[in-house]
PyMOL commands that place a pseudoatom at each C-alpha (Angstrom):
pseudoatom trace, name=CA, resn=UNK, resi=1, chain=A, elem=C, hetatm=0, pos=[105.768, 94.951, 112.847]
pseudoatom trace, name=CA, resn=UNK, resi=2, chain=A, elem=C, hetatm=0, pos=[108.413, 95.466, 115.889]
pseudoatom trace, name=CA, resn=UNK, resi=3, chain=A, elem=C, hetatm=0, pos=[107.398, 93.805, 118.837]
pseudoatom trace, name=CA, resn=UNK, resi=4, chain=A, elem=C, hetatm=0, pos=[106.489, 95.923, 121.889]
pseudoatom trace, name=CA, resn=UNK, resi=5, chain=A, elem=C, hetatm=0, pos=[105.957, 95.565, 125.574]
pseudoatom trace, name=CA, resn=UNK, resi=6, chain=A, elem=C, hetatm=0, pos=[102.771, 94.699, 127.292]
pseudoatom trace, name=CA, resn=UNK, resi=7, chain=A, elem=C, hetatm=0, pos=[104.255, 96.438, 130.473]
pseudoatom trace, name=CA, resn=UNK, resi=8, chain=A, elem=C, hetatm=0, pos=[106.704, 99.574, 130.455]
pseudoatom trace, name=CA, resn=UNK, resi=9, chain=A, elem=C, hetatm=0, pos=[107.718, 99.932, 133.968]
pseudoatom trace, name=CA, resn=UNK, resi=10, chain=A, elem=C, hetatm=0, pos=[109.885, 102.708, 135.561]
pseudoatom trace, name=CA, resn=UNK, resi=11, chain=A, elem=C, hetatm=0, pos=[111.566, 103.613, 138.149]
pseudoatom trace, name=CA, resn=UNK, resi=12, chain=A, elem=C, hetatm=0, pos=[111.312, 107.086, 139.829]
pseudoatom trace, name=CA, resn=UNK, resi=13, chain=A, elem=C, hetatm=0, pos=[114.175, 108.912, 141.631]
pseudoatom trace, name=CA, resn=UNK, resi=14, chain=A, elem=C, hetatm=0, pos=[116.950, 109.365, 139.527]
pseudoatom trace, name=CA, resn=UNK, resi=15, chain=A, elem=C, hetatm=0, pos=[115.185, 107.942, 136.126]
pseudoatom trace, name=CA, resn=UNK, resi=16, chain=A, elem=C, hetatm=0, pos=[112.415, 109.943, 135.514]
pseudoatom trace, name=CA, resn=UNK, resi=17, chain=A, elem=C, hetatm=0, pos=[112.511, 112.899, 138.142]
pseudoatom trace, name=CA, resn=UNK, resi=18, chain=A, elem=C, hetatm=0, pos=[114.994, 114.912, 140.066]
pseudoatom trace, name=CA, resn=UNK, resi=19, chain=A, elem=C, hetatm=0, pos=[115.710, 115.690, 143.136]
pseudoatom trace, name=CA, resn=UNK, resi=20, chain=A, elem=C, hetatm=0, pos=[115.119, 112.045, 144.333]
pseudoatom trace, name=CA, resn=UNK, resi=21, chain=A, elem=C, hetatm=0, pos=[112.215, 112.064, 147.443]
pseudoatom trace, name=CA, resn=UNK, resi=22, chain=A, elem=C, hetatm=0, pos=[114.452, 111.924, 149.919]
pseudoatom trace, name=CA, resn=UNK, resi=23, chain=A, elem=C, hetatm=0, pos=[116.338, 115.241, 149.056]
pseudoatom trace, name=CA, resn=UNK, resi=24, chain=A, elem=C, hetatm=0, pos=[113.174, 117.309, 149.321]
pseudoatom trace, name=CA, resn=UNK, resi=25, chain=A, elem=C, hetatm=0, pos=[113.103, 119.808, 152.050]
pseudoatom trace, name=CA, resn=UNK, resi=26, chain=A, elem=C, hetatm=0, pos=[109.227, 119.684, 152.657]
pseudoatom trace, name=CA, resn=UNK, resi=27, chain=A, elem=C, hetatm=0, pos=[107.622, 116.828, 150.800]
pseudoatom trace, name=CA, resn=UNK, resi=28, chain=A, elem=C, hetatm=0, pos=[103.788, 117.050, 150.019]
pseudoatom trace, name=CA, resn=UNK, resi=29, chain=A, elem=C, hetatm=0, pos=[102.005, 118.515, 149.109]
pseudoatom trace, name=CA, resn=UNK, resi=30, chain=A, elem=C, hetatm=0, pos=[103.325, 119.355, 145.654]
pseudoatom trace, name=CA, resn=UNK, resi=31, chain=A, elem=C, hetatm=0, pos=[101.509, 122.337, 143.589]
pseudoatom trace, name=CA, resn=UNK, resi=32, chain=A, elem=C, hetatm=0, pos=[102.143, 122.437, 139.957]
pseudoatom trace, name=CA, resn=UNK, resi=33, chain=A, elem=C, hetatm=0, pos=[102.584, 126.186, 138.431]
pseudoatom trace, name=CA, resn=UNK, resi=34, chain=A, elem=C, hetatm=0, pos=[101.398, 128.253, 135.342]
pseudoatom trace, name=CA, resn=UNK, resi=35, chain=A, elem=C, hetatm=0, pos=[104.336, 127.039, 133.024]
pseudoatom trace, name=CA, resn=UNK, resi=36, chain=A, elem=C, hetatm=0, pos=[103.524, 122.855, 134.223]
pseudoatom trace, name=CA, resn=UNK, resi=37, chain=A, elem=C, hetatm=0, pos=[106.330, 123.197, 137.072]
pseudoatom trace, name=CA, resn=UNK, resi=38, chain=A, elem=C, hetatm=0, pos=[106.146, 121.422, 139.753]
pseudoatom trace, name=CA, resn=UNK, resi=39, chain=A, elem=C, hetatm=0, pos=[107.049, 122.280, 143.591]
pseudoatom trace, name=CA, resn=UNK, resi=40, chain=A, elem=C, hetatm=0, pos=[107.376, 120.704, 146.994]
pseudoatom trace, name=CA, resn=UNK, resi=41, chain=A, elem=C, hetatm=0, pos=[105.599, 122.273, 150.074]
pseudoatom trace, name=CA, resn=UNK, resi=42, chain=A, elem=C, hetatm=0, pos=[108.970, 124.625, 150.710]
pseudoatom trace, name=CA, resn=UNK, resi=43, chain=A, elem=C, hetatm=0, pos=[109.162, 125.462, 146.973]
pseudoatom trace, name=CA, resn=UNK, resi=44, chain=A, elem=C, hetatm=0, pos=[112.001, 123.216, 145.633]
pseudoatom trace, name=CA, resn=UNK, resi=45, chain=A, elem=C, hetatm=0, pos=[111.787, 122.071, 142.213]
pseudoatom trace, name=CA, resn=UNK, resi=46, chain=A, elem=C, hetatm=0, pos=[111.085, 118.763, 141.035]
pseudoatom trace, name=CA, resn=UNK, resi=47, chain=A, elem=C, hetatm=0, pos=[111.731, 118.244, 137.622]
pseudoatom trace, name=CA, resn=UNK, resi=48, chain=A, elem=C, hetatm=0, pos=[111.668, 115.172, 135.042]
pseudoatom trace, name=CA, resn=UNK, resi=49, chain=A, elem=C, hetatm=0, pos=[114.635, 113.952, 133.439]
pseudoatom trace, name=CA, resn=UNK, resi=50, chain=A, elem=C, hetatm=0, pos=[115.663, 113.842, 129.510]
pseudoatom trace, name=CA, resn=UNK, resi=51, chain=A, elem=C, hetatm=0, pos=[113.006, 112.311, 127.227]
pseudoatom trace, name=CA, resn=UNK, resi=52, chain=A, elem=C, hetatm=0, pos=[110.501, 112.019, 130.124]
pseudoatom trace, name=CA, resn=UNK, resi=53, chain=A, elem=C, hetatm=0, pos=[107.912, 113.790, 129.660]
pseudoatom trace, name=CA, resn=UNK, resi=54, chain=A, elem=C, hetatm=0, pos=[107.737, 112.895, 125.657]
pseudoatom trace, name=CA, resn=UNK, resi=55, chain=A, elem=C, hetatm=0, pos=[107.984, 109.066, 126.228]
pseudoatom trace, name=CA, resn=UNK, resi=56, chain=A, elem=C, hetatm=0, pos=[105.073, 109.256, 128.956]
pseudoatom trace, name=CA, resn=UNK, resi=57, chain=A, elem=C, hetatm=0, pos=[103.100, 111.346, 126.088]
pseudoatom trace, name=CA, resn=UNK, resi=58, chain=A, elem=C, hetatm=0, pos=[103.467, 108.520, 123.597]
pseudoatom trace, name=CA, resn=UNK, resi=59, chain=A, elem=C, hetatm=0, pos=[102.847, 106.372, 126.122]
pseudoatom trace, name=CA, resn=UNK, resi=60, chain=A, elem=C, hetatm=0, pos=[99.747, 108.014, 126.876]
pseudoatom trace, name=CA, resn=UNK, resi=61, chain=A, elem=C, hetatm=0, pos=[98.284, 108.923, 123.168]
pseudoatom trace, name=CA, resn=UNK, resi=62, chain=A, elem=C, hetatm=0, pos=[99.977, 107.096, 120.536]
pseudoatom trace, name=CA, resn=UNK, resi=63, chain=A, elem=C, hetatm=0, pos=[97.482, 104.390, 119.410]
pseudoatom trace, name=CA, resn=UNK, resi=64, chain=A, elem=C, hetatm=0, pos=[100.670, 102.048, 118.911]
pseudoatom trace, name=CA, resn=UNK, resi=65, chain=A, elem=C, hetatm=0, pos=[100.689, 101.628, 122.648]
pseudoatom trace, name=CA, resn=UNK, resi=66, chain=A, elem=C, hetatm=0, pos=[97.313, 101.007, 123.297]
pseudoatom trace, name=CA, resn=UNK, resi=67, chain=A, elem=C, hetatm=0, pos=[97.726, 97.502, 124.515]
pseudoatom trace, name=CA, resn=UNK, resi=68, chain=A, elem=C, hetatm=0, pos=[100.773, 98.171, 126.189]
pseudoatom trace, name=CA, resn=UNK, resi=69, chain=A, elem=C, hetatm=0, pos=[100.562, 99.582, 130.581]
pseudoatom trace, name=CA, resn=UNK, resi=70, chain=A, elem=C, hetatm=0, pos=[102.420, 101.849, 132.395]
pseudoatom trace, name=CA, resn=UNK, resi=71, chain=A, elem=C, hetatm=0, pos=[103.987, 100.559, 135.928]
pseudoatom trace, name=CA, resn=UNK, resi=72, chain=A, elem=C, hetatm=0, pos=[105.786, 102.643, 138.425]
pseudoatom trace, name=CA, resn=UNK, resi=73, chain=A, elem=C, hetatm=0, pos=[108.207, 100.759, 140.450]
pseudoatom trace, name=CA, resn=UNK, resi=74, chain=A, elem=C, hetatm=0, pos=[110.436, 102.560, 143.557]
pseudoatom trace, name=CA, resn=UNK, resi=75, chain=A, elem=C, hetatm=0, pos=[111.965, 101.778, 146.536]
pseudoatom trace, name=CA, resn=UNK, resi=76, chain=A, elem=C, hetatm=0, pos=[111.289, 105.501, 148.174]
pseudoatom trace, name=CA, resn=UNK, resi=77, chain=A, elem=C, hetatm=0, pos=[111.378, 105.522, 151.641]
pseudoatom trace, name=CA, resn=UNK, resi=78, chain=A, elem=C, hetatm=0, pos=[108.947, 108.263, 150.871]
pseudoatom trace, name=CA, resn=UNK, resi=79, chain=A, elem=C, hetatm=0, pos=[105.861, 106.610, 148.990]
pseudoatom trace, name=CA, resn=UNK, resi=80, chain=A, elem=C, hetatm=0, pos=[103.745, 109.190, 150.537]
pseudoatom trace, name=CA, resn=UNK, resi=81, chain=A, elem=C, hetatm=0, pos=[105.179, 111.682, 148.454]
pseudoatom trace, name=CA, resn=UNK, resi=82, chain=A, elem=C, hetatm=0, pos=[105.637, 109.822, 145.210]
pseudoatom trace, name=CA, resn=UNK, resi=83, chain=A, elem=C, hetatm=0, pos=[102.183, 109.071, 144.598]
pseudoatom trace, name=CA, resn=UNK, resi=84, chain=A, elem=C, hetatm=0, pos=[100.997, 112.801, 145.190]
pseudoatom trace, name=CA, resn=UNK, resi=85, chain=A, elem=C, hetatm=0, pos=[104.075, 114.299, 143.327]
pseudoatom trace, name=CA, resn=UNK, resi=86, chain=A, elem=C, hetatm=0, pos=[102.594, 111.527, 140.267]
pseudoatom trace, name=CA, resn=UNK, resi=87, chain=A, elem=C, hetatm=0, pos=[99.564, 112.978, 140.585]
pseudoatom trace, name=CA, resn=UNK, resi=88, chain=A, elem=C, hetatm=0, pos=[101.065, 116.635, 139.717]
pseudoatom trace, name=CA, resn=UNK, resi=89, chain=A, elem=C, hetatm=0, pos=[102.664, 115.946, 136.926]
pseudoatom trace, name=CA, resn=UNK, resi=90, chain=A, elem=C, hetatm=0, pos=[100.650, 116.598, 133.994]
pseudoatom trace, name=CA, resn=UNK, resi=91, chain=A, elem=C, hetatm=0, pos=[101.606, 114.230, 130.585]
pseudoatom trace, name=CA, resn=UNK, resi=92, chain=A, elem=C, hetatm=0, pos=[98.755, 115.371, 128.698]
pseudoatom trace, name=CA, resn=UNK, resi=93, chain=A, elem=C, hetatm=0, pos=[97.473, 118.826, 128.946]
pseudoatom trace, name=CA, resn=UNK, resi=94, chain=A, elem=C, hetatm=0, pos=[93.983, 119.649, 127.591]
pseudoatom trace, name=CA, resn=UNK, resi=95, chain=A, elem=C, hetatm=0, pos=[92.365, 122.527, 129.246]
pseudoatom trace, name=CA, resn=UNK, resi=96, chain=A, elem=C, hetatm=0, pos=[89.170, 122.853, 127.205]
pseudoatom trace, name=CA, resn=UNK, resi=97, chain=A, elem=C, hetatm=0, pos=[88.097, 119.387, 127.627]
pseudoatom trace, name=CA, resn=UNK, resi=98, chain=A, elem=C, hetatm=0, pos=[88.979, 119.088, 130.708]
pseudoatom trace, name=CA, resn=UNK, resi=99, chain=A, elem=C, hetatm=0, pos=[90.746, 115.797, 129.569]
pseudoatom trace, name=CA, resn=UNK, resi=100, chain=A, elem=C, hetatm=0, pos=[94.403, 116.170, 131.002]
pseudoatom trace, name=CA, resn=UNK, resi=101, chain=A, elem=C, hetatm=0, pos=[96.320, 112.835, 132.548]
pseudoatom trace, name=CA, resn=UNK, resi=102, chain=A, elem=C, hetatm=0, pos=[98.313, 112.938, 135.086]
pseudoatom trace, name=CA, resn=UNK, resi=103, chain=A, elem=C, hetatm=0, pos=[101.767, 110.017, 135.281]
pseudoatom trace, name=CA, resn=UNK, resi=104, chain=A, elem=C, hetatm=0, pos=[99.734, 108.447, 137.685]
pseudoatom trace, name=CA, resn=UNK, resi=105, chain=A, elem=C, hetatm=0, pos=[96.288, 108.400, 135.452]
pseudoatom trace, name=CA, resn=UNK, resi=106, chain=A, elem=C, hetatm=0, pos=[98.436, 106.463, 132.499]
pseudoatom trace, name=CA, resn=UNK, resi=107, chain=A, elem=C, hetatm=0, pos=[100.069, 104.151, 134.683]
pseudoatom trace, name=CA, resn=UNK, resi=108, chain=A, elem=C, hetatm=0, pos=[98.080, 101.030, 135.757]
pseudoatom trace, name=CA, resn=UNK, resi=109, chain=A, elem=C, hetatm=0, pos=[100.350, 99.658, 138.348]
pseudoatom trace, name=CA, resn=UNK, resi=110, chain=A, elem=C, hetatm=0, pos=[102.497, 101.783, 141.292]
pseudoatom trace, name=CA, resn=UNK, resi=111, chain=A, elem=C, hetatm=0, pos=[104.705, 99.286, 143.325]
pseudoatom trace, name=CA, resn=UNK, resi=112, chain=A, elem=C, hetatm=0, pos=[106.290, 102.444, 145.542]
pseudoatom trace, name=CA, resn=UNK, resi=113, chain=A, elem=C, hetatm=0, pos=[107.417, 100.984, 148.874]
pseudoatom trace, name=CA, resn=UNK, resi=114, chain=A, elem=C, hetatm=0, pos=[111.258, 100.009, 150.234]
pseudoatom trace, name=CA, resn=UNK, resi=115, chain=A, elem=C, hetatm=0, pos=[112.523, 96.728, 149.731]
pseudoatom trace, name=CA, resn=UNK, resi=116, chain=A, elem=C, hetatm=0, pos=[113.623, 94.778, 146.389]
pseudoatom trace, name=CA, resn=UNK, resi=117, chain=A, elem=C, hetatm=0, pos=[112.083, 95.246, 142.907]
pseudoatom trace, name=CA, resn=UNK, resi=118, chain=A, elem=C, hetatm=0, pos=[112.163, 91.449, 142.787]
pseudoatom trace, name=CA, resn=UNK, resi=119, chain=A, elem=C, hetatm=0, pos=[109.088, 92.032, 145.058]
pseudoatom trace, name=CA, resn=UNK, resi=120, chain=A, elem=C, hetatm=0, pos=[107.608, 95.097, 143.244]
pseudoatom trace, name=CA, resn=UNK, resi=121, chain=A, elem=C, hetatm=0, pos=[107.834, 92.822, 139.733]
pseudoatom trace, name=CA, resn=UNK, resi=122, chain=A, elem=C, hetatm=0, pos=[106.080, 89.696, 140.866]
pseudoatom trace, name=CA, resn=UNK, resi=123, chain=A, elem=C, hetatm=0, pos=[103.236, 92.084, 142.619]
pseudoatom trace, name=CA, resn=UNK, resi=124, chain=A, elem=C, hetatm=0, pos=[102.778, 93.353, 139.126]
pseudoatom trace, name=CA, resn=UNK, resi=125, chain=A, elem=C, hetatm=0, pos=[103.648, 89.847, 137.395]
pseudoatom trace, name=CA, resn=UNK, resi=126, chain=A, elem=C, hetatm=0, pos=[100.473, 88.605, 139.755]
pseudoatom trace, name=CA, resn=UNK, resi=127, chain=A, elem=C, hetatm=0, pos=[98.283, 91.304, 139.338]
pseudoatom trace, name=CA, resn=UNK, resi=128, chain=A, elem=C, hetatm=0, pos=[98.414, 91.804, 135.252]
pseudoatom trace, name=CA, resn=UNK, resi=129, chain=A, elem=C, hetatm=0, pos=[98.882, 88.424, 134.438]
pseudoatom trace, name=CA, resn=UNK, resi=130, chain=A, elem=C, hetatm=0, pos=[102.273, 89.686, 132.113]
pseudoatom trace, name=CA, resn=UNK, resi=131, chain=A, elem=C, hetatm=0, pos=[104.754, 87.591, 132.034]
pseudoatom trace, name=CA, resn=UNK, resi=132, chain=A, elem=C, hetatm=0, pos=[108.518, 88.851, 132.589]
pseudoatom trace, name=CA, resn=UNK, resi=133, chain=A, elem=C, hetatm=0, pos=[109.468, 88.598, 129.368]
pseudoatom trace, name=CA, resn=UNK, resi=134, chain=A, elem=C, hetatm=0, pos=[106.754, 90.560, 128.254]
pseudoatom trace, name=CA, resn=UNK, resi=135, chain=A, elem=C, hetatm=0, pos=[108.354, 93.732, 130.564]
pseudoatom trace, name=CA, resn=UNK, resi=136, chain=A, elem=C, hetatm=0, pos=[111.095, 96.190, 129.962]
pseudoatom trace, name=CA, resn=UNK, resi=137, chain=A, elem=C, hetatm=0, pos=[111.737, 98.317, 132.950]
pseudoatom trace, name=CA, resn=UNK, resi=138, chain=A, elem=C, hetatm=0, pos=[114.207, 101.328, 133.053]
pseudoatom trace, name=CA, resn=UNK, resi=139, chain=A, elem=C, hetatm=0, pos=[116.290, 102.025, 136.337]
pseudoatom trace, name=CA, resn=UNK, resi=140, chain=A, elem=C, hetatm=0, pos=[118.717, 104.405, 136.656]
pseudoatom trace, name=CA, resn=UNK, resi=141, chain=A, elem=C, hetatm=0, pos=[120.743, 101.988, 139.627]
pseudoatom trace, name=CA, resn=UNK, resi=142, chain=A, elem=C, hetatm=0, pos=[122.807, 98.956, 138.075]
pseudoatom trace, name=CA, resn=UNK, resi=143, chain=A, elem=C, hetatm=0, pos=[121.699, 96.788, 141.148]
pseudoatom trace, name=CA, resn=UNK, resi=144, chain=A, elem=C, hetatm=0, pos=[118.245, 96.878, 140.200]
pseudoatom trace, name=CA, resn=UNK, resi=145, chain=A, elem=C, hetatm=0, pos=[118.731, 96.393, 136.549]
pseudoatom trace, name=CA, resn=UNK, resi=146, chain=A, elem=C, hetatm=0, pos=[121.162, 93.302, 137.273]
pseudoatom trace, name=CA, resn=UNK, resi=147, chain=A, elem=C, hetatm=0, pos=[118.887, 91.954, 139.789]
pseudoatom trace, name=CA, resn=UNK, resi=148, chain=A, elem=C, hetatm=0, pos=[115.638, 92.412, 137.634]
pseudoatom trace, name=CA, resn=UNK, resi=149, chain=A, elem=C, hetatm=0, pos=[116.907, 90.842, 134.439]
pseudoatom trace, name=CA, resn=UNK, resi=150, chain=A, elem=C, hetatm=0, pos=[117.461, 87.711, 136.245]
pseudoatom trace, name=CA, resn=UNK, resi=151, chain=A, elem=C, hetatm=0, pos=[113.741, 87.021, 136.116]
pseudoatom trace, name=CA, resn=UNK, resi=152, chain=A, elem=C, hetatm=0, pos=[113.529, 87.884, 132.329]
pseudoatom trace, name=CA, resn=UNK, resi=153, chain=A, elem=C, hetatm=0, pos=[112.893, 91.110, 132.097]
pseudoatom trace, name=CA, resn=UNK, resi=154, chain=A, elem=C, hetatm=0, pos=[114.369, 93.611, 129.705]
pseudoatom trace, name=CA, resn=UNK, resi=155, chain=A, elem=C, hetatm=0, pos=[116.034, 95.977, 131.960]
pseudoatom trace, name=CA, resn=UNK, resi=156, chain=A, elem=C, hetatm=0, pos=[117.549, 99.455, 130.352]
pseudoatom trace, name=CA, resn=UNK, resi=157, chain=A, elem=C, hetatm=0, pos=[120.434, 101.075, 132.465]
pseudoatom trace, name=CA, resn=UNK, resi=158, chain=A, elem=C, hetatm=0, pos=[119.577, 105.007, 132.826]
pseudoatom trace, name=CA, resn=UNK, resi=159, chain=A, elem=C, hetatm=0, pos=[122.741, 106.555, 134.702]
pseudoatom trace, name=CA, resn=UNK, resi=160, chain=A, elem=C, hetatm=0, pos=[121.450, 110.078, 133.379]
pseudoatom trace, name=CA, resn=UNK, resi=161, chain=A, elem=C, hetatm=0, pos=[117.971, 109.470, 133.679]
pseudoatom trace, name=CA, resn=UNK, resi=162, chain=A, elem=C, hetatm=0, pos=[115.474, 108.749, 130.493]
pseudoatom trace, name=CA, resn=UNK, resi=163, chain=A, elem=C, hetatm=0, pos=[117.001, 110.169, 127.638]
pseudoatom trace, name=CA, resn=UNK, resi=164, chain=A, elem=C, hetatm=0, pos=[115.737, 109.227, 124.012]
pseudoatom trace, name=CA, resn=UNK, resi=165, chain=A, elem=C, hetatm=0, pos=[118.706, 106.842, 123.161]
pseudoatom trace, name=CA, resn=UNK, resi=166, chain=A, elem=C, hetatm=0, pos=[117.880, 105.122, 126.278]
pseudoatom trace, name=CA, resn=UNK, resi=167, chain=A, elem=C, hetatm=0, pos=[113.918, 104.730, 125.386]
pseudoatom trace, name=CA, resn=UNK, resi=168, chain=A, elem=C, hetatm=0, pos=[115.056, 103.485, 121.714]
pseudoatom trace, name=CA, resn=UNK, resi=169, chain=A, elem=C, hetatm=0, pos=[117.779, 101.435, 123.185]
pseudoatom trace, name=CA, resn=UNK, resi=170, chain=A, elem=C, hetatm=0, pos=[115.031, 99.580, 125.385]
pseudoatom trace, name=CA, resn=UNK, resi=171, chain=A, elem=C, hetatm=0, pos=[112.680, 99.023, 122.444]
pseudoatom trace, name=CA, resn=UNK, resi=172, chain=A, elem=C, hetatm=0, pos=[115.416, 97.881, 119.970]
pseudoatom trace, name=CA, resn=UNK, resi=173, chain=A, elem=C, hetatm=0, pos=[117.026, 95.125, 122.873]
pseudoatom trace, name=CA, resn=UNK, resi=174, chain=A, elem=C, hetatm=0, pos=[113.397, 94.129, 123.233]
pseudoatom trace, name=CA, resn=UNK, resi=175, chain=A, elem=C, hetatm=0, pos=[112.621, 93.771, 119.506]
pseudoatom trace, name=CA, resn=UNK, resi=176, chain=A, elem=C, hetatm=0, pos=[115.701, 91.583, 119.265]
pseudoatom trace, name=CA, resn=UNK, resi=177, chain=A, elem=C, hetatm=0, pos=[114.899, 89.527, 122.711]
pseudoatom trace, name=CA, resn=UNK, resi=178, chain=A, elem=C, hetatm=0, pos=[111.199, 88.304, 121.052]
pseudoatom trace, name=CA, resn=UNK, resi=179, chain=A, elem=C, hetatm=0, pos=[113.070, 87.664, 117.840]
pseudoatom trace, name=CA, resn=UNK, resi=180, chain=A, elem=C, hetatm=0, pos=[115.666, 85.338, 119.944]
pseudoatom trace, name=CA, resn=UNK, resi=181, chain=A, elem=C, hetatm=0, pos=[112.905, 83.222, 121.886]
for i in range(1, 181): cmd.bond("trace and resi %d" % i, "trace and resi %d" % (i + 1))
show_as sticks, trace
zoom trace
């Protein structure tokens, strides 16, 4: 059996959605449409990137992950409008039972404030008891991947966002990391 993560943890603007916060034009509050769409206040568009919305669906159902959590980690100046917009974004969709999740329902962590990931990572590290090694974060900004593998993370580089070779990427250099220690 591959090893997997206790703690998958993403970054937002530019990795799994798109237009970053601070290029809305009206912020919160977001609506979400007929078709799953989601909007800002003035009507732009925000949409999720690549593989997205499939890897937070595995995420979600896929008994393999069960023992594995979801943390969101950004450095919006706009936190007030990333948690709502996480909120509006449906992963799972079940109308009859009234059983949808939201991104934010599946994630158990949400460091979404300025400053360094350093700080967002040891706020998790503290709170779930997970050690580093036992993270892989995605990050679509080479600073914070550079930065976060320092503390023994497994840190995927995203320049287009989450795309499929960049979830399987992640898993296979964290398979081989456990292997290695």
């Amino acid at each position: 059996m591959t090893a997997l993560p206790r703690l998958v943890a993403f970054d937002l603007d530019g990795t799994l959605w798109w237009p970053e916060m601070y290029m809305l034009d009206g912020g919160a509050p977001f609506r979400r449409d007929k078709s799953g769409a989601v909007y800002d206040k003035r009507n732009q568009r925000i949409e999720l990137m690549g593989a997205t919305e499939a890897v937070l669906a595995e995420l979600a159902t896929n008994p393999r992950w069960g023992q594995t959590e979801v943390a969101y980690v950004s450095r919006t100046e706009y936190p007030e409008w990333a948690i709502p917009c996480l909120k509006t974004f449906l992963v799972t969709e079940d109308g009859k039972h009234g059983t949808s999740k939201s991104m934010f329902d599946i994630s158990s962590y949400q460091e979404i404030y300025p400053g360094s990931k350093l700080t967002h990572f040891r706020a998790i590290q503290k709170k779930s008891g997970i050690q580093f090694e036992d993270m892989i974060f995605y990050d679509n900004e080479r600073w914070n991947i550079t930065e976060c593998a320092k503390l023994g993370i497994t840190c995927i580089y995203t320049p287009r966002g989450l795309t499929r070779e960049a979830w399987e990427r992640g898993l296979a250099d964290f398979a081989m990391a456990r292997k290695t220690s």
